[in-house]
N, C-alpha and C positions, 0 to 999 in steps of 0.2 A: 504494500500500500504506500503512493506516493504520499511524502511528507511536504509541508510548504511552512515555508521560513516568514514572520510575522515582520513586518516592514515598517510597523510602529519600532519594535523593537530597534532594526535594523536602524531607524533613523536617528535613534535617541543613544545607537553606538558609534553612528558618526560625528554627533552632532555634540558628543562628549570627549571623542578626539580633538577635533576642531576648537573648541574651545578650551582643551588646555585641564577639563576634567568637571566633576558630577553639579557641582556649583553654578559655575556660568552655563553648564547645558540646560540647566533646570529650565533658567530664566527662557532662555532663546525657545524652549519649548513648550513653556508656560505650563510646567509640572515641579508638584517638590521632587524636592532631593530623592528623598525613597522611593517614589514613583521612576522615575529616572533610574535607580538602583535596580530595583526590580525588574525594569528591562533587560538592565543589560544580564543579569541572574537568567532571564528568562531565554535570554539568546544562548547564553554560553549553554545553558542544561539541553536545549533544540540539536544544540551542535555537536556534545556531550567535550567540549573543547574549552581549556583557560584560554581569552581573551587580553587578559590583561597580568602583569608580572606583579601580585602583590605582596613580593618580597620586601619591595621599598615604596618609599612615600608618594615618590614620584611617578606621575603616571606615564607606565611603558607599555607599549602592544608586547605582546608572544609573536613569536614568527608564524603561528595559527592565525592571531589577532591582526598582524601584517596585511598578510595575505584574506583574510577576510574585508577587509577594508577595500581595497581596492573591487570584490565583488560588488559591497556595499554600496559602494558610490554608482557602481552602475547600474543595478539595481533600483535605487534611487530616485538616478537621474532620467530612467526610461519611465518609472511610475509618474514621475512628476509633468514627463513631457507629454503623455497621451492626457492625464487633466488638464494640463495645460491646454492643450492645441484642441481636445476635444468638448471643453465645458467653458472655454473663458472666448469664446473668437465673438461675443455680443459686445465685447470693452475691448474699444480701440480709443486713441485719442492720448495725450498728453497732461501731464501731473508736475507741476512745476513745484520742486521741495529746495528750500534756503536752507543752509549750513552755512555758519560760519565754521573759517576754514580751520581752528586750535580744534574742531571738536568733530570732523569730519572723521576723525581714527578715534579709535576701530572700530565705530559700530555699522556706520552708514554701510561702507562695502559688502557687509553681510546683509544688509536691509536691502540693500539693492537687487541683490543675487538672490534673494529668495523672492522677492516680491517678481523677477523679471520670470522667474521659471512658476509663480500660478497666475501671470496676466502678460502671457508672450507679446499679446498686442499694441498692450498698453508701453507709453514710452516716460521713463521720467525725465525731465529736464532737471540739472543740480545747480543750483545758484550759489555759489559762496564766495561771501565778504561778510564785513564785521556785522554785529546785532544792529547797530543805529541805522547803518543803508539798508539792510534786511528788514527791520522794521518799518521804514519808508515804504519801500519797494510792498510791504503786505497793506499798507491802509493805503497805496491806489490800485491795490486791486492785481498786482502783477503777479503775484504767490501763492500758490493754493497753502501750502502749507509750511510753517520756517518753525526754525530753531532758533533759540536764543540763548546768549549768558548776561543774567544778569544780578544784582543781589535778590532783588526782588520780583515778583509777579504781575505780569498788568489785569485785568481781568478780559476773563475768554482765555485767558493762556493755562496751560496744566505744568504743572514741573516735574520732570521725569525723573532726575536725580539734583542731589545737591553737595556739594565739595568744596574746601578750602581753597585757597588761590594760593600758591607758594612759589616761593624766590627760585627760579633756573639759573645755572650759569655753565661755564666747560668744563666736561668732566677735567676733575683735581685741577678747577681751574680757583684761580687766586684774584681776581678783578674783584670780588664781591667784599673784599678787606680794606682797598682802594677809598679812601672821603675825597672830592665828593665823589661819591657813588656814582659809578656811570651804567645808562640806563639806556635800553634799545628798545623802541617801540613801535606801535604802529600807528600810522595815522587814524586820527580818530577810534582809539582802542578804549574798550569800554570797559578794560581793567585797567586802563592811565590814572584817573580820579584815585580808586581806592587806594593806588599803590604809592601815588606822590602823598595823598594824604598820611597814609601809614608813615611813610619817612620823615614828614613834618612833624605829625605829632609824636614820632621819636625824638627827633631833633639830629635828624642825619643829613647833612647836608648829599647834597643830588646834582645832577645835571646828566640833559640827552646828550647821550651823544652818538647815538642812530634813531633817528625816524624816518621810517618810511611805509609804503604802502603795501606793502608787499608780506608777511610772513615768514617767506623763506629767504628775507633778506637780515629780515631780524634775526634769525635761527641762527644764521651765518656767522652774524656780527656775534652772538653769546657763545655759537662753540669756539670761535679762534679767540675768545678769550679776551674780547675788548669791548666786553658790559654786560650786565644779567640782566632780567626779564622776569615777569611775574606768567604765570598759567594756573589752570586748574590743572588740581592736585591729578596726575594719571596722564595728562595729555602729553608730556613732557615730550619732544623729539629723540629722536634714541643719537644724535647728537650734544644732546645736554642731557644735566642730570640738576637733580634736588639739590638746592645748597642745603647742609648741612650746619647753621652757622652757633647754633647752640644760642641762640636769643639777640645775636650781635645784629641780625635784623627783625626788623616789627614782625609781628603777626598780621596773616591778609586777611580779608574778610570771606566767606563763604559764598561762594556762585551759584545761582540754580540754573542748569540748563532744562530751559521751558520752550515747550511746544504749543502754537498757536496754529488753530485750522481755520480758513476761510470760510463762515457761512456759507457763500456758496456753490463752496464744492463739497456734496452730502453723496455723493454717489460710491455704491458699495469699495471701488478700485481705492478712493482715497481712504474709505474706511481700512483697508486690509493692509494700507502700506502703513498709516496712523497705528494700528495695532500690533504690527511687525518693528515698528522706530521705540515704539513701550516697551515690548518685551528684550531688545536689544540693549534699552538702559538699564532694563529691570537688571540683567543677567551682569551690568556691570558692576 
């Protein structure tokens, strides 16, 4: 009697590699932890095969587990493509989503890729620049849906998570010791305010000495080591790192990044991409 291999299962054992282990898959799946656990219990016992090496903490495939994965994905990706192509061809049309661009890693790329494989048709447009032109660009009507960092909430917006802002600079870089403090930012950055504040009412003296428009001009300017930078806590480019300064600079204030939807885009495609951008914060 032929047997068949459960593709919930299957997907909650991708979908927990990918993400680095049972925690963040939860979120991405919009199951708890044990739920998710159970899966993957439930695949290994199907296959009567260890999946995973739980000698150590870290999580490792088995050369069983290996080689199951790459079934997995295919598997997967053929399930996802006949709903795709067979239940979603009513929603065609474009989805305009604002990002600013510190906050575009890591979630979006995966919100993208799964929203593209259940609405083949559908296309998104991705906007990204800072909160203040994003928010512009949403009140005349150009965005269906944006993201934001801000300390606070406007209303109609929802907040998906919320985190510290902390001081960046090169790794085992030494500028952040430097008075006055030199400081790379962006035009119109909507973490400039709390962070000169912060340094005033330390009483740290300061000066730019990069602005520009760009983000990856900033980046540039903090990892060769000629000024630090403020981000939320996580976004850090894997060119910089955390300064570590043991109190020698202020504390930053806490950023929510909040999502706001256009009244009038209510149609199901924006609902299912709005519900896949939740579950992508949730999981962070």
């Amino acid at each position: 009697m032929p047997r068949n291999l459960d593709l919930t299962a299957l997907r909650a054992f991708v979908t927990v590699v990918d993400a680095g282990g049972v925690t963040k898959a939860s979120g991405f799946l919009n199951l708890t932890q044990s739920a998710v656990s159970m899966q993957l219990k439930r695949l290994e016992e199907a296959l009567d095969v260890a999946l995973f090496d739980r000698a150590t903490r870290k999580l490792n495939l088995t050369g069983a587990g290996e080689q199951m994965l790459g079934y997995a994905r295919r598997m997967l990706e053929l399930n996802d493509e006949v709903l795709g192509r067979l239940t979603s061809k009513e929603y065609e049309g474009v989805i305009t989503l604002g990002v600013p661009h510190d906050v575009v890693y890591p979630a979006i790329p995966e919100v993208l890729q799964r929203f593209n494989t259940a609405y083949p048709r559908m296309r998104v447009q991705l906007l990204s620049m800072g909160t203040i032109n994003l928010k512009a660009a949403f009140e005349r009507g150009e965005v269906d849906v944006i993201l934001t960092t801000e300390e606070d909430v406007d209303r109609g917006g929802e907040t998906l998570l919320e985190r510290p802002m902390v001081w960046v600079g090169a790794q085992d870089g030494q500028m952040w010791k430097q008075r006055p403090l030199r400081l790379a930012l962006e035009d119109a950055c909507i973490f400039r305010g709390p962070a000169l504040s912060a340094l005033d009412a330390a009483g740290i003296s300061w000066e730019i000495a990069v602005e520009a428009d760009s983000i990856r001009t900033v980046e540039a300017s903090v990892s060769a080591d000629l000024a630090v930078h403020a981000v939320i806590e996580g976004t850090e480019s894997p060119y910089t790192q955390m300064i570590a300064h043991n109190g020698a600079l202020p504390s930053l204030p806490r950023i929510r990044i909040n999502m706001y939807r256009s009244d009038l885009s209510r149609a199901e495609p924006v609902d299912a991409l709005t519900d896949l951008i939740r579950q992508a914060y949730r999981a962070m």
